[in-house]
HTML snippet that shows the backbone in 3Dmol.js (N, CA, C, O; Angstrom):
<script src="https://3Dmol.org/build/3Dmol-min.js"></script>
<div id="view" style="width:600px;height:400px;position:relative"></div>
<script>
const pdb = `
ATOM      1  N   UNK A   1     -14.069 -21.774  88.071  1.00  0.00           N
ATOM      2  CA  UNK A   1     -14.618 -21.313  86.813  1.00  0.00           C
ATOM      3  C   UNK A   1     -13.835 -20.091  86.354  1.00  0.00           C
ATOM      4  O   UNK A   1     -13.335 -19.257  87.108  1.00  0.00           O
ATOM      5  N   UNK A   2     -13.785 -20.088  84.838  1.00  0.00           N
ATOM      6  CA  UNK A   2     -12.676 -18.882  84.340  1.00  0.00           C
ATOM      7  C   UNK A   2     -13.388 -17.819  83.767  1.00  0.00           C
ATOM      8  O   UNK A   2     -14.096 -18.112  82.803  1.00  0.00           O
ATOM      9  N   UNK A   3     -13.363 -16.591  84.156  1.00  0.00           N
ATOM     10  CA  UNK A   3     -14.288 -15.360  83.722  1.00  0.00           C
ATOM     11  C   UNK A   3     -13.425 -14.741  82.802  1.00  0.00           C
ATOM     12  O   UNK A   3     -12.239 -14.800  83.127  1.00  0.00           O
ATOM     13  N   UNK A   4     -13.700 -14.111  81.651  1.00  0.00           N
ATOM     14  CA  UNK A   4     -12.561 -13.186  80.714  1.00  0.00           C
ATOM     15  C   UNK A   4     -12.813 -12.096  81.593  1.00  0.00           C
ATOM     16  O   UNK A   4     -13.838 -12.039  82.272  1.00  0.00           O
ATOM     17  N   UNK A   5     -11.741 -11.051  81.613  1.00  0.00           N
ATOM     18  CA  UNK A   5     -12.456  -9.871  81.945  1.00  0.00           C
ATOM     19  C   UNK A   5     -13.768  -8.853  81.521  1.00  0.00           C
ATOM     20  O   UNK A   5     -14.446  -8.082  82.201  1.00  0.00           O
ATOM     21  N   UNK A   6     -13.801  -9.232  80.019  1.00  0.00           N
ATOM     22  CA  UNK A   6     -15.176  -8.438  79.714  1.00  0.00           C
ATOM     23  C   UNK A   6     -16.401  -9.213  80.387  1.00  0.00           C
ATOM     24  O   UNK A   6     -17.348  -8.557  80.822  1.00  0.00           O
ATOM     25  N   UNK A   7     -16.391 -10.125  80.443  1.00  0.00           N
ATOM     26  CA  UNK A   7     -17.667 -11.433  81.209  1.00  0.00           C
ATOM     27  C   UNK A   7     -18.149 -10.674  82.475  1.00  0.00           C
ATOM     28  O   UNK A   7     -19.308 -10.366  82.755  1.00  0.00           O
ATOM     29  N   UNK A   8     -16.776 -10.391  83.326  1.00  0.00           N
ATOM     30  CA  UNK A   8     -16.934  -9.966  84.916  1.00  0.00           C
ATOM     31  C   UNK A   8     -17.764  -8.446  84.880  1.00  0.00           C
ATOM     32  O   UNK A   8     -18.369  -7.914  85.811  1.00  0.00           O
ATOM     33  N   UNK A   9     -17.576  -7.952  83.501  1.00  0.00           N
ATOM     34  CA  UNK A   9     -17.834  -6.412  83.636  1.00  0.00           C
ATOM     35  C   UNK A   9     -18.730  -6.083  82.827  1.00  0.00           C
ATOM     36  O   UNK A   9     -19.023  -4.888  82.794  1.00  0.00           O
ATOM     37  N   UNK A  10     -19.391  -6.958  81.991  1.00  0.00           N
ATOM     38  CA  UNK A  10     -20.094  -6.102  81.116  1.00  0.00           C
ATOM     39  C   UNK A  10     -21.140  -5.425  81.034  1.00  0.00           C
ATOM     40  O   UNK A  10     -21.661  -4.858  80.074  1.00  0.00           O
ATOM     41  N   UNK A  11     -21.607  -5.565  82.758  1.00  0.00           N
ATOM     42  CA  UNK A  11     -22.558  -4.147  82.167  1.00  0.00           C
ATOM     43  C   UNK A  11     -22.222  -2.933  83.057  1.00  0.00           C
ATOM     44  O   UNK A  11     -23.083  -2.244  83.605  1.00  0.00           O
ATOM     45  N   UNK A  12     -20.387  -2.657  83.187  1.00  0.00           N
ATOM     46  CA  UNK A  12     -20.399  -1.652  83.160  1.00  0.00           C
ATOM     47  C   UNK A  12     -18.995  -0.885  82.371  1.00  0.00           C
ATOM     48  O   UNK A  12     -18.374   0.112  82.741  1.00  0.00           O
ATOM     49  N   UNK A  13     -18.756  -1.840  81.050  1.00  0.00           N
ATOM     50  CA  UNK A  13     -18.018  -1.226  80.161  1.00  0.00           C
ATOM     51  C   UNK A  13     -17.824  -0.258  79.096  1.00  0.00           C
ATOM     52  O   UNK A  13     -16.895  -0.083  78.307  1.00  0.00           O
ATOM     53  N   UNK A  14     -19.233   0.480  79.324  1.00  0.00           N
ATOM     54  CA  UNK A  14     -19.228   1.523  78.387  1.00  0.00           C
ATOM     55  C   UNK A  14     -19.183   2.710  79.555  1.00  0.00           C
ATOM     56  O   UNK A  14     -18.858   3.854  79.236  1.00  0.00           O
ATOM     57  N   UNK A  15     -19.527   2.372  80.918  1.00  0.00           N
ATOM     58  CA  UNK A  15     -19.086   3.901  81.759  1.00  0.00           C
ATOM     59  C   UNK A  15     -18.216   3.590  81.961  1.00  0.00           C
ATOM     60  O   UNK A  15     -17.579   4.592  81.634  1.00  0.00           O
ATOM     61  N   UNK A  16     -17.345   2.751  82.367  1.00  0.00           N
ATOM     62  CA  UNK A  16     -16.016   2.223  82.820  1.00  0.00           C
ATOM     63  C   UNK A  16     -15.001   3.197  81.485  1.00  0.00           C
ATOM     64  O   UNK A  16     -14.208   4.126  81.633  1.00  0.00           O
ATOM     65  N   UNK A  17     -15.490   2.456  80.189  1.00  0.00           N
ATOM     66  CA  UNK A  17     -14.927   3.547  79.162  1.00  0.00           C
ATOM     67  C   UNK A  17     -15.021   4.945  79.208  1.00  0.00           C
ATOM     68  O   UNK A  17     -14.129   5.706  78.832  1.00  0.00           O
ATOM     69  N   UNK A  18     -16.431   5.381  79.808  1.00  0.00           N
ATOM     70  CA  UNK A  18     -16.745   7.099  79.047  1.00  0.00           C
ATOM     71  C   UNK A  18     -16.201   7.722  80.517  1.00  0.00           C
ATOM     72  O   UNK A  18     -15.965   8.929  80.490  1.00  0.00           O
ATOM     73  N   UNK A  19     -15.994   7.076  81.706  1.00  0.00           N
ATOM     74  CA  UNK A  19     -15.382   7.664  82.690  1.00  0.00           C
ATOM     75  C   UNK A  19     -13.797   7.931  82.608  1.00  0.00           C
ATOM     76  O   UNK A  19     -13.293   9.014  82.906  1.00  0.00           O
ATOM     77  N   UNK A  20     -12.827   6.418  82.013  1.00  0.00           N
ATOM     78  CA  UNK A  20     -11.616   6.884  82.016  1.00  0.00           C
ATOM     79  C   UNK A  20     -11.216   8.056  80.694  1.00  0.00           C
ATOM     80  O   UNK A  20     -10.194   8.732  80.812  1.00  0.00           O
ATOM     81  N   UNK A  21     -11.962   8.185  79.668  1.00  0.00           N
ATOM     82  CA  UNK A  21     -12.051   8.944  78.739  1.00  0.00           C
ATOM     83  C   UNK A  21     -12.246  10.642  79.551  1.00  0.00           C
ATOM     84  O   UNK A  21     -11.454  11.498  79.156  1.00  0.00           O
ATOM     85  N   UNK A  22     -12.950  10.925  80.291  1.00  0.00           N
ATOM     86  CA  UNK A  22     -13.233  11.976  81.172  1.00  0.00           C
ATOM     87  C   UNK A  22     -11.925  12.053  82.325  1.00  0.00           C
ATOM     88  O   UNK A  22     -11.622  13.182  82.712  1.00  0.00           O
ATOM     89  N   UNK A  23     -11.423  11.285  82.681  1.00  0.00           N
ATOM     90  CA  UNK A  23     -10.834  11.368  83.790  1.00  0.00           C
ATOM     91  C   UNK A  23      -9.044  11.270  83.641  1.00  0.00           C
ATOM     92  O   UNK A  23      -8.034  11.491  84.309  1.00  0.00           O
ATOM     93  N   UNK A  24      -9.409  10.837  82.439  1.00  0.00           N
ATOM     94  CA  UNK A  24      -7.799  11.209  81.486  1.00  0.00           C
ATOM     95  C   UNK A  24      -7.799  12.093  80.242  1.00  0.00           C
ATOM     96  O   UNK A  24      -6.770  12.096  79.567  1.00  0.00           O
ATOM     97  N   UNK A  25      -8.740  12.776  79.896  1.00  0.00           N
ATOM     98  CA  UNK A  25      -9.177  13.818  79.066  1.00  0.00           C
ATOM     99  C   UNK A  25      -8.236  13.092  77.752  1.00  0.00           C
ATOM    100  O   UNK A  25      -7.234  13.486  77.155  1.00  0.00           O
ATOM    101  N   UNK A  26      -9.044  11.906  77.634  1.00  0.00           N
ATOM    102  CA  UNK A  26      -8.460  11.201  75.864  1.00  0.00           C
ATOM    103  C   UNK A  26     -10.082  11.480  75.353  1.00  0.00           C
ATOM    104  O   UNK A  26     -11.057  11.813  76.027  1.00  0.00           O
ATOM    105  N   UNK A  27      -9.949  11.188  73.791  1.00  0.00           N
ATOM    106  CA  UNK A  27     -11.054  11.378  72.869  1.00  0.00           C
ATOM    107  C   UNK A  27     -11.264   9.913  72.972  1.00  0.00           C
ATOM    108  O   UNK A  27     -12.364   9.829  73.519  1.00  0.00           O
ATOM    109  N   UNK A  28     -10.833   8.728  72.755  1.00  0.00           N
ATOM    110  CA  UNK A  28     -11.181   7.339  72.733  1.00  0.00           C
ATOM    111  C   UNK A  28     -10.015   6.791  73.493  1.00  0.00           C
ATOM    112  O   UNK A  28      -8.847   7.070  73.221  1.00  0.00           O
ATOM    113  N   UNK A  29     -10.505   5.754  74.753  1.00  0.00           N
ATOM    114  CA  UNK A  29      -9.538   4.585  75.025  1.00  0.00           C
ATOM    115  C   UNK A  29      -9.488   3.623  74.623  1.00  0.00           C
ATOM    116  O   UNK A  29     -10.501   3.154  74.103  1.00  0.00           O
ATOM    117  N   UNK A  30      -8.016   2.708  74.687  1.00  0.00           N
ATOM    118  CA  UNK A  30      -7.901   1.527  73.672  1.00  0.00           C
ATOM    119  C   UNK A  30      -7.817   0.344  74.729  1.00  0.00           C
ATOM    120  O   UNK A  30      -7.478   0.397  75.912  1.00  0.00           O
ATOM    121  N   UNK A  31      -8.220  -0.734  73.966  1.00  0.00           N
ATOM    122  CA  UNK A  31      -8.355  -2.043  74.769  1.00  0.00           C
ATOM    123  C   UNK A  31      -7.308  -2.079  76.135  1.00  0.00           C
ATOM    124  O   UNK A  31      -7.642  -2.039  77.320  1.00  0.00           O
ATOM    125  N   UNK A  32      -6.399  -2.139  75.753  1.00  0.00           N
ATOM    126  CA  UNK A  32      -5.203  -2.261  76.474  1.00  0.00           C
ATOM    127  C   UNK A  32      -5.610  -1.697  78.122  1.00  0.00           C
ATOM    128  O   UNK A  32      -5.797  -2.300  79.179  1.00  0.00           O
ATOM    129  N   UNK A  33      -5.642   0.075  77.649  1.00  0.00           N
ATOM    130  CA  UNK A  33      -5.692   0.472  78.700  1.00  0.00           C
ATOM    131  C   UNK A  33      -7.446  -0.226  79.619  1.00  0.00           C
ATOM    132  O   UNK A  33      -7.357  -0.709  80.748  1.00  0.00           O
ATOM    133  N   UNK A  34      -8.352  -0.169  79.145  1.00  0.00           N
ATOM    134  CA  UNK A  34      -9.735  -0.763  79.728  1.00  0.00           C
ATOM    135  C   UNK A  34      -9.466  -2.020  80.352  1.00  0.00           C
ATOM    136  O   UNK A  34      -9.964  -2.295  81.444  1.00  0.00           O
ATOM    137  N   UNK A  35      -8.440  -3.087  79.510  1.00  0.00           N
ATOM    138  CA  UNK A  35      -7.814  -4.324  80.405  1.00  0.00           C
ATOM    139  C   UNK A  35      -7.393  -4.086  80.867  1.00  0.00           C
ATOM    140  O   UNK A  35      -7.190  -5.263  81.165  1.00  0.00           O
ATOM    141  N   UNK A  36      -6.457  -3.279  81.879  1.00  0.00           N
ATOM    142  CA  UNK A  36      -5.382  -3.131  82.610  1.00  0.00           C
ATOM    143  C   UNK A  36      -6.353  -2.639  83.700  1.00  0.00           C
ATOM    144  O   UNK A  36      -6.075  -3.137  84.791  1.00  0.00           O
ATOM    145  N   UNK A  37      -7.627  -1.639  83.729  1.00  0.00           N
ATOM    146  CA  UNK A  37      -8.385  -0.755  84.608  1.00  0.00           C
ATOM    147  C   UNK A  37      -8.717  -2.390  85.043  1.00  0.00           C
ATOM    148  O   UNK A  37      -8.321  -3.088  85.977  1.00  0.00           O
ATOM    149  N   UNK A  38      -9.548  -2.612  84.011  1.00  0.00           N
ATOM    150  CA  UNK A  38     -11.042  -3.663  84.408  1.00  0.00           C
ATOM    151  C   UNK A  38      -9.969  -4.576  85.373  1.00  0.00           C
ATOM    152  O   UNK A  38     -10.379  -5.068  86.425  1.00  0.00           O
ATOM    153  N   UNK A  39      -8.433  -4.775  84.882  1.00  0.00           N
ATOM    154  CA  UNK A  39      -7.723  -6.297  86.128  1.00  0.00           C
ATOM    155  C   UNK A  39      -7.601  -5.769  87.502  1.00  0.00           C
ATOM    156  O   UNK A  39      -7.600  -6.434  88.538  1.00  0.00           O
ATOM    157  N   UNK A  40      -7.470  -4.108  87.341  1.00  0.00           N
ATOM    158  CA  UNK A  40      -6.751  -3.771  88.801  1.00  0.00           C
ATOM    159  C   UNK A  40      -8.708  -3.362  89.576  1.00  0.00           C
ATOM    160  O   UNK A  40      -8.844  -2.648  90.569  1.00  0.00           O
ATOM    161  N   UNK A  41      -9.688  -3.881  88.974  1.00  0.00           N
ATOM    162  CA  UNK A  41     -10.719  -3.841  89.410  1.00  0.00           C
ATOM    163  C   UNK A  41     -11.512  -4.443  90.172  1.00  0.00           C
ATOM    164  O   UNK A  41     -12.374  -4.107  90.984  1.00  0.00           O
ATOM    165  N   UNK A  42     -10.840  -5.952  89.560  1.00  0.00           N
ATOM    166  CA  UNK A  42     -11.449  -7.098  90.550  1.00  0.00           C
ATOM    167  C   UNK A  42     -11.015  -7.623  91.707  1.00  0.00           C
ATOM    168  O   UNK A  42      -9.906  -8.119  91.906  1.00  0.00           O
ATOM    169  N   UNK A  43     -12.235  -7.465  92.751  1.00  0.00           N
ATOM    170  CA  UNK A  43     -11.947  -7.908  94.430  1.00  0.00           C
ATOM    171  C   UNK A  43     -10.482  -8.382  94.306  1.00  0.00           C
ATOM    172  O   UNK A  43      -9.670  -7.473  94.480  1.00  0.00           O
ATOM    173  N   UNK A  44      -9.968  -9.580  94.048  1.00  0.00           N
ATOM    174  CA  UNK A  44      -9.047 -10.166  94.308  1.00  0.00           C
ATOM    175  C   UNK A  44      -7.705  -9.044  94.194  1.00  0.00           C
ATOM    176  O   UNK A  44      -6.914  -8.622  95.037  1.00  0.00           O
ATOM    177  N   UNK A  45      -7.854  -8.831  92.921  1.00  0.00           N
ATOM    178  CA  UNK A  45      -6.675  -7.846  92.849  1.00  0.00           C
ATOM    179  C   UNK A  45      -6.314  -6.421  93.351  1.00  0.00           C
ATOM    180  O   UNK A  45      -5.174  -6.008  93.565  1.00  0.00           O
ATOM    181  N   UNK A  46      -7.745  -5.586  93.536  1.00  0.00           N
ATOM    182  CA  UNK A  46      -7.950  -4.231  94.298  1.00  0.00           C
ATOM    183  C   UNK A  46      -7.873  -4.621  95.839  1.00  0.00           C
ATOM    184  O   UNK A  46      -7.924  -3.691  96.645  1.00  0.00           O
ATOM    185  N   UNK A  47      -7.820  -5.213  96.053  1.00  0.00           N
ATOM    186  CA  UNK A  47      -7.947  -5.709  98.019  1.00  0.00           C
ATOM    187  C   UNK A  47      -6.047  -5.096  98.205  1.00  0.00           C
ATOM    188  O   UNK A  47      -5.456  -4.407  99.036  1.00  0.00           O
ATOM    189  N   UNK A  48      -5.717  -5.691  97.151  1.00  0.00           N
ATOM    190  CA  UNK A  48      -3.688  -5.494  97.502  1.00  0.00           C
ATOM    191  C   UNK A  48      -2.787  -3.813  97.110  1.00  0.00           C
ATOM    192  O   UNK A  48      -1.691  -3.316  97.368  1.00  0.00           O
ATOM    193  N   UNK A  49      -4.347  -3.321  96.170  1.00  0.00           N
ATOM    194  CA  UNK A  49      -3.734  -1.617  95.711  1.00  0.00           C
ATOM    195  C   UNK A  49      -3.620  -1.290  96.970  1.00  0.00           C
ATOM    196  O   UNK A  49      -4.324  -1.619  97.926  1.00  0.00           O
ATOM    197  N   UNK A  50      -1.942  -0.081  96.874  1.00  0.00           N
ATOM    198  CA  UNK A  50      -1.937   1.005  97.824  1.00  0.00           C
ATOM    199  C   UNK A  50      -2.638   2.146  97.098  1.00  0.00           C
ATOM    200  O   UNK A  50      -2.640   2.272  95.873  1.00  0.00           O
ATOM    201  N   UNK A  51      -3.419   3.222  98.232  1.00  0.00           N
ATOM    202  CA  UNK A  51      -3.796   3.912  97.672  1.00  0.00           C
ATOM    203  C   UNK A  51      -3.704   5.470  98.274  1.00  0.00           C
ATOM    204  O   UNK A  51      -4.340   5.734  99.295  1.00  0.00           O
ATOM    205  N   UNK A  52      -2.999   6.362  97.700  1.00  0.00           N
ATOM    206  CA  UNK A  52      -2.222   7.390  97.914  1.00  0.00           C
ATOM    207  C   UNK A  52      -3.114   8.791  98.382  1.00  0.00           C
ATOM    208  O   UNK A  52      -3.020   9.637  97.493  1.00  0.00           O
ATOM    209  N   UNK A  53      -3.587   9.054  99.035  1.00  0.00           N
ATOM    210  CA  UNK A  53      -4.367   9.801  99.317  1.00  0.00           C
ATOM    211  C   UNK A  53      -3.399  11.710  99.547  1.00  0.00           C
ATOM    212  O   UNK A  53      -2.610  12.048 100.429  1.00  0.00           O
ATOM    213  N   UNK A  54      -4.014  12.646  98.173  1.00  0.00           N
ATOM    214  CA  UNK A  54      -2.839  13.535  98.643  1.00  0.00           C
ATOM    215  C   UNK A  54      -2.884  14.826  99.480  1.00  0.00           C
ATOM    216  O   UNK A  54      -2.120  15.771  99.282  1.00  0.00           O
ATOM    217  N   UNK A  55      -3.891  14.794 100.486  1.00  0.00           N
ATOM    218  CA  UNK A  55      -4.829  15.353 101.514  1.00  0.00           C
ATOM    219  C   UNK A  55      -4.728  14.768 102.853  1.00  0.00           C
ATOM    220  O   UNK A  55      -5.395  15.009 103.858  1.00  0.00           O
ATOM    221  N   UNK A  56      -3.574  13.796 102.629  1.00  0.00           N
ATOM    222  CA  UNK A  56      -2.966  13.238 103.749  1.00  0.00           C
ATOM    223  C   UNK A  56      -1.570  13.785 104.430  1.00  0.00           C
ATOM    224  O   UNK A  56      -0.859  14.403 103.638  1.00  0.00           O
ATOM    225  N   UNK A  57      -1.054  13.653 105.802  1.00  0.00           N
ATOM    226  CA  UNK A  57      -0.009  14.066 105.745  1.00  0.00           C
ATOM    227  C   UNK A  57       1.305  12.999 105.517  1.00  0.00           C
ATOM    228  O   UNK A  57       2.423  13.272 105.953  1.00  0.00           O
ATOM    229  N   UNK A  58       1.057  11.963 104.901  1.00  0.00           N
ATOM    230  CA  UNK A  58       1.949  10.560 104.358  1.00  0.00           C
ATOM    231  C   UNK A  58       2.708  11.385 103.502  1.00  0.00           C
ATOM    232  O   UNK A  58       2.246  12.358 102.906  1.00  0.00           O
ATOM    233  N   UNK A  59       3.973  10.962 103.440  1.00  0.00           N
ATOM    234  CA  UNK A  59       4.622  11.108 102.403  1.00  0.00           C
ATOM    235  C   UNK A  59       4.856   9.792 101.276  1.00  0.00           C
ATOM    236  O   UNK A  59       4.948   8.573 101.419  1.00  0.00           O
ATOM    237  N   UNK A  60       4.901  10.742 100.063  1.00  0.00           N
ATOM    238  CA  UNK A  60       4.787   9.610  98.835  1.00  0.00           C
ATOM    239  C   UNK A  60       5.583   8.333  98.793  1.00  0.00           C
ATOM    240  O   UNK A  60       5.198   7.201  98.503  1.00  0.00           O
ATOM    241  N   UNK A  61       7.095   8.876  99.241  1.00  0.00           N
ATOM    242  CA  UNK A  61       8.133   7.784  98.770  1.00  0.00           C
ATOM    243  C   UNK A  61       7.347   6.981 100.101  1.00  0.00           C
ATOM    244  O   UNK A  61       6.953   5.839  99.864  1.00  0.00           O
ATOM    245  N   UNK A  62       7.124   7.505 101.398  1.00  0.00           N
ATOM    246  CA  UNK A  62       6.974   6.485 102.256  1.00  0.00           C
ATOM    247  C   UNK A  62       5.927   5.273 101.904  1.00  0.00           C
ATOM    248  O   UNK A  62       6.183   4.082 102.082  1.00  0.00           O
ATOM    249  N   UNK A  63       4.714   5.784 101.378  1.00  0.00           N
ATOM    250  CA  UNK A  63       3.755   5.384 100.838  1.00  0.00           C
ATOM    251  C   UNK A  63       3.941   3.740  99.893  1.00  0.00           C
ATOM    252  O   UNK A  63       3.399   2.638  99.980  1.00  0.00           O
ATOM    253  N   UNK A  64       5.046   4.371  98.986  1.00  0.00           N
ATOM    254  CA  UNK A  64       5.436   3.699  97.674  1.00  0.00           C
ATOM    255  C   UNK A  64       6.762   2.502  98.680  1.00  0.00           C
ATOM    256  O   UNK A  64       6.937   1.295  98.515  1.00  0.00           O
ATOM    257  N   UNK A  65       7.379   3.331  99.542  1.00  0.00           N
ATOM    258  CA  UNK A  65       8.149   2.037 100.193  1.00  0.00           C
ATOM    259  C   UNK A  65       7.289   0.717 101.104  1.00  0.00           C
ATOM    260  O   UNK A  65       7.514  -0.492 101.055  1.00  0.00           O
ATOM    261  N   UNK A  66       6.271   1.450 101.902  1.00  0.00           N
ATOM    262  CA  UNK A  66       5.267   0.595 102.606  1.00  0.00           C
ATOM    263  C   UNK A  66       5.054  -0.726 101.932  1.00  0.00           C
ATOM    264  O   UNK A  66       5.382  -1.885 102.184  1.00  0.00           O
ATOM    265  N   UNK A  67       4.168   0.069 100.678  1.00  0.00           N
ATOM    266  CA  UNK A  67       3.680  -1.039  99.618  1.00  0.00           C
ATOM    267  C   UNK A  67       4.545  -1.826  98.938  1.00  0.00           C
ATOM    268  O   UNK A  67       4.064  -2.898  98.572  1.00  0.00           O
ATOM    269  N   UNK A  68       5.921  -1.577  98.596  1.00  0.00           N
ATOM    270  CA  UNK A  68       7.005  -2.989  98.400  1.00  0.00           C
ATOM    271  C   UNK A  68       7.335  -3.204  99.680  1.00  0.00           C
ATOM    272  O   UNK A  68       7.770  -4.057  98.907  1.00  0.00           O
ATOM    273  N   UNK A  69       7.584  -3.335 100.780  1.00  0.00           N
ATOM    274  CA  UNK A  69       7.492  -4.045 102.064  1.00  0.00           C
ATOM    275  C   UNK A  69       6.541  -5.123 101.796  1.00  0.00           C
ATOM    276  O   UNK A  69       6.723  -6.312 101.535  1.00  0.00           O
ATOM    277  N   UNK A  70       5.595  -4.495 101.909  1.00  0.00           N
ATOM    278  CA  UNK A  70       3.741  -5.662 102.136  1.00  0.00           C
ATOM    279  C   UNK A  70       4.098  -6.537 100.901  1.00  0.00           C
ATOM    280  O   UNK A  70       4.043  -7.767 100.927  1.00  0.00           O
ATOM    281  N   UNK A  71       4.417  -5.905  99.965  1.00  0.00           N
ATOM    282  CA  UNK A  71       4.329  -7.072  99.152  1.00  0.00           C
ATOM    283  C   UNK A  71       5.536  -8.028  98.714  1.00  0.00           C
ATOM    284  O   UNK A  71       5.233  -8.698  97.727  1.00  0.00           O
ATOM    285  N   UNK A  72       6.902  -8.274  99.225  1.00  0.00           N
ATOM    286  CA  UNK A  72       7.497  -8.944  99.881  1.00  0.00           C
ATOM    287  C   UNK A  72       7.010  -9.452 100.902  1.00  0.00           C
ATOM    288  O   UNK A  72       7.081 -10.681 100.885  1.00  0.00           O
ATOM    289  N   UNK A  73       6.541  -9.022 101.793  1.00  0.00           N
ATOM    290  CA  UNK A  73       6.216  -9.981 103.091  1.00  0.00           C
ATOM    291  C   UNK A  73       4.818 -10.864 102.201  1.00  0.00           C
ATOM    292  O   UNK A  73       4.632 -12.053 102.460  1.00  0.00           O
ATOM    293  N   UNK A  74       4.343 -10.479 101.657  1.00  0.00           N
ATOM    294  CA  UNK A  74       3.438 -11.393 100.770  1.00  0.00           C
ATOM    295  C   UNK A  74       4.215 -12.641 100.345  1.00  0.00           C
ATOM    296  O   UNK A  74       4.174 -13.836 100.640  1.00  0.00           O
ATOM    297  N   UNK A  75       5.092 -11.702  99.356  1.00  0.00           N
ATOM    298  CA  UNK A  75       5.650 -13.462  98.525  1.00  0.00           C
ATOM    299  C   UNK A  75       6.587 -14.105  99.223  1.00  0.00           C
ATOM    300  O   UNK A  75       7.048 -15.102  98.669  1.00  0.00           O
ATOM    301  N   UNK A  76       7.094 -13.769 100.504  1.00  0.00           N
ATOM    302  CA  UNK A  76       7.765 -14.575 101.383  1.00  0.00           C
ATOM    303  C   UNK A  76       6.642 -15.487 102.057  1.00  0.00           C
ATOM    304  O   UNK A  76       6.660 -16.675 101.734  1.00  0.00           O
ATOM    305  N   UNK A  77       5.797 -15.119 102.839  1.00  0.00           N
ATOM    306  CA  UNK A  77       5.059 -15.727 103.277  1.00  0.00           C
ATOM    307  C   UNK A  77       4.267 -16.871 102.353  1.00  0.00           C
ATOM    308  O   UNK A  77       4.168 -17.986 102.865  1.00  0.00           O
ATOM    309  N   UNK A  78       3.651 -16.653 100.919  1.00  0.00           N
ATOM    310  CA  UNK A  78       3.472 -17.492 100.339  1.00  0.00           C
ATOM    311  C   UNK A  78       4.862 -18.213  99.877  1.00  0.00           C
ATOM    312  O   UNK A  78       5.145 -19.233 100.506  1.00  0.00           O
ATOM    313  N   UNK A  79       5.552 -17.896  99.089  1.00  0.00           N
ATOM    314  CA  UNK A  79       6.729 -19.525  99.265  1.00  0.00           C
ATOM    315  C   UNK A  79       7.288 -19.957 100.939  1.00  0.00           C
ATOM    316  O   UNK A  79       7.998 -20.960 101.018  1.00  0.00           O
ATOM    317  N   UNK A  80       7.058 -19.428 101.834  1.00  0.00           N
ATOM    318  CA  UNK A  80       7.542 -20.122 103.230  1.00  0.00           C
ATOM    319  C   UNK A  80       6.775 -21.232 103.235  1.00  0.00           C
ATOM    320  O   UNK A  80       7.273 -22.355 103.157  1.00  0.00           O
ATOM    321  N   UNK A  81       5.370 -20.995 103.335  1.00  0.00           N
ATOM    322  CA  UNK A  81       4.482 -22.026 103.419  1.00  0.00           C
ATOM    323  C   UNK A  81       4.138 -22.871 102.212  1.00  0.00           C
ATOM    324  O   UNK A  81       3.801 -24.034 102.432  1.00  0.00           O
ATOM    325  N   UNK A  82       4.179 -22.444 100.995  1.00  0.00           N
ATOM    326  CA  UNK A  82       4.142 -23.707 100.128  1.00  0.00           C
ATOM    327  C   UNK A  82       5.256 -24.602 100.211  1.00  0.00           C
ATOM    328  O   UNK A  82       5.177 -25.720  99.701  1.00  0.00           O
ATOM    329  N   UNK A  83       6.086 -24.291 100.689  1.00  0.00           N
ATOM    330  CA  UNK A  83       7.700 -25.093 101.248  1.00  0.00           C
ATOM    331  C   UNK A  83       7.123 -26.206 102.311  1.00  0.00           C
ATOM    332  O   UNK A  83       7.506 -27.371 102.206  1.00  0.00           O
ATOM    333  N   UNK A  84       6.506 -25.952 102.992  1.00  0.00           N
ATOM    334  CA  UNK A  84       6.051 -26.772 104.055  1.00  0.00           C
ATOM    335  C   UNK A  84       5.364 -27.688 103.743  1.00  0.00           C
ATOM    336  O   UNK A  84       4.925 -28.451 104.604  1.00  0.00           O
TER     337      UNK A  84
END
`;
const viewer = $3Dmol.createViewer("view");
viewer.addModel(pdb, "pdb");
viewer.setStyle({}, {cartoon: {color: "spectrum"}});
viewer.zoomTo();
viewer.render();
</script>
């Protein structure tokens, strides 16, 4: 079954709005950006965010290299096996 993104979220798209509005100190956000939040929101797709913690002793680039590693070994592993 196919959900739009507003379907999956709607009852929490007006804090979803008045939070990134607060948390990026804009007066109004535009569709664009609320689609882009609401995609990197859902289970499927937030399970694969790296997430940078800066109270850690990680370093950034290492951080940012990790996460293109993993995700190569992702799309290798998926075309290895759809090959099969």
């Amino acid at each position: 079954m196919f959900f739009r993104l507003e379907d999956l979220f709607v009852n929490h798209i007006d804090q979803l709005d008045e939070d990134l509005k607060q948390t990026l100190s804009l007066k109004e956000t535009n569709k664009l950006l609320l689609s882009q939040v609401m995609y990197c929101l859902q289970p499927a797709v937030r399970s694969d965010i790296t997430v940078f913690n800066l109270n850690s002793d990680n370093d950034l680039s290492e951080t940012i290299f990790r996460s293109i590693c993993q995700c190569k070994l992702i799309n290798f592993e998926y075309f290895f096996f759809n090959q099969i």
